[in-house]
Structure formats: structure tokens, C-alpha cells
C-alpha positions in Angstrom: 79.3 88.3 102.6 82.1 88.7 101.0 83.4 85.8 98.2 86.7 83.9 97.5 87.6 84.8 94.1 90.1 81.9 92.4 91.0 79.6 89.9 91.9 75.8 90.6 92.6 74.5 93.8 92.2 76.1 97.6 94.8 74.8 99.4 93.5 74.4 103.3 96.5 74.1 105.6 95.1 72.2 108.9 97.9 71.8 111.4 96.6 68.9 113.5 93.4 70.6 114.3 90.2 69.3 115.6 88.0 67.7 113.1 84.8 70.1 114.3 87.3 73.2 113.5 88.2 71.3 110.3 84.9 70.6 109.3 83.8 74.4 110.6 86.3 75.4 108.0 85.4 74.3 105.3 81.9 74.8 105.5 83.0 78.5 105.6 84.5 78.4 102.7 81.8 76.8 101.0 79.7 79.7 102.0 82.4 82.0 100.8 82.0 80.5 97.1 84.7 78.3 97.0 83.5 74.5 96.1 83.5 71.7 98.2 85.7 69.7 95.4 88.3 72.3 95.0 89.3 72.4 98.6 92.9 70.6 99.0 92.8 69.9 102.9 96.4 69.3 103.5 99.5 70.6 106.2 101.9 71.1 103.1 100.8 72.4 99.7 102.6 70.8 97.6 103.5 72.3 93.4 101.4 75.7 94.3 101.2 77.8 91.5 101.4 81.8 91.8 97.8 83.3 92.0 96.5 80.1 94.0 94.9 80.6 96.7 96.2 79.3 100.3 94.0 79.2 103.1 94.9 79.1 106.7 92.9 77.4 109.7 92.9 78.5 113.1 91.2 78.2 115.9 89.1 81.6 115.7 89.0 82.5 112.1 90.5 81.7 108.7 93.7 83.6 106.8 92.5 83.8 103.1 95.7 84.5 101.3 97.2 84.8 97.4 100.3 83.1 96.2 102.7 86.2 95.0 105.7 84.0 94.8 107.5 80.6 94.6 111.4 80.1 96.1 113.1 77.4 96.4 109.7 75.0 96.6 108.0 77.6 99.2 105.4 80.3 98.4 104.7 83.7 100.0 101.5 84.8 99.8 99.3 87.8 101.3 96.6 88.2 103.2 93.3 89.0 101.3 90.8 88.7 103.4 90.3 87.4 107.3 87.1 85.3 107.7 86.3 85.1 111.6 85.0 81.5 112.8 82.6 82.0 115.7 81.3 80.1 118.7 78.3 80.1 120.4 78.2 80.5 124.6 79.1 76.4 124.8 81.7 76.9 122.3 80.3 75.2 119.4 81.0 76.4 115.9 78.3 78.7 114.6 77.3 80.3 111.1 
């Protein structure tokens, strides 16, 4: 498995989602080395720093990105790694 390699905060952008995907989420992460206390579960990451890293939740898997740049009080980021989130045959969130 691989690990989430960063400094500081993750920033976990949840867009309304269901708290089982939420919760699904960031128990993947946990098991991808990032600690439970440095997850930021937010919709809008707010005074991100370049390097941080931003973390995407949908439905069937998670976008690991890195902050490359700030403008104008948004960030762009890319992709470093896709974690898949998977579902047993009664769709329940599954290790």
C-alpha cells in the first residue's frame, strides 16, 4: 500500500457527501499514513500553502493531490496518487 507523504495539514474537500463516504474517507487515509488529527475535513481550503496536500472525495475513490501553486487565493495542484474506495455486493464501504 502505498503512503501519503506530507507535512502539516491534509486538506479533505467533502462536497455534501454522505457521512458513510466521509467517514470511509478518512479511514483511508488513515491507512495511507496520514493522521487522524491532521485531516482538515472542509468544502473550501482556506490559507493553503504550496507543497500541502489537498485531497479529494468522491463517491468511488479519492484524488490525492500536491499544491504547485497559489493565485489569486486559489491553488492548483496535481494528481499524485488515485486511492480507489470500494464496495461490497450491498454497497457498503469496504477495506
Amino acid at each position: 500500500m502505498e503512503m501519503i507523504e506530507y507535512e502539516g495539514s491534509v486538506w479533505a474537500i467533502n462536497h455534501n457527501n454522505p457521512e458513510p463516504l466521509v467517514n470511509h474517507a478518512l479511514h483511508t487515509l488513515e491507512r495511507h499514513g496520514v493522521k487522524k488529527d491532521d485531516i482538515v475535513l472542509t468544502d473550501a481550503p482556506e490559507n493553503v500553502k504550496v507543497g500541502a496536500i489537498v485531497v479529494e472525495i468522491w463517491p468511488y475513490h479519492l484524488d490525492v493531490a500536491r499544491v504547485r501553486t497559489i493565485r489569486n487565493e486559489s491553488f492548483i495542484s496535481g494528481t499524485v496518487m488515485t486511492i480507489e474506495l470500494k464496495l461490497d455486493a450491498n454497497g457498503n464501504y469496504t477495506d
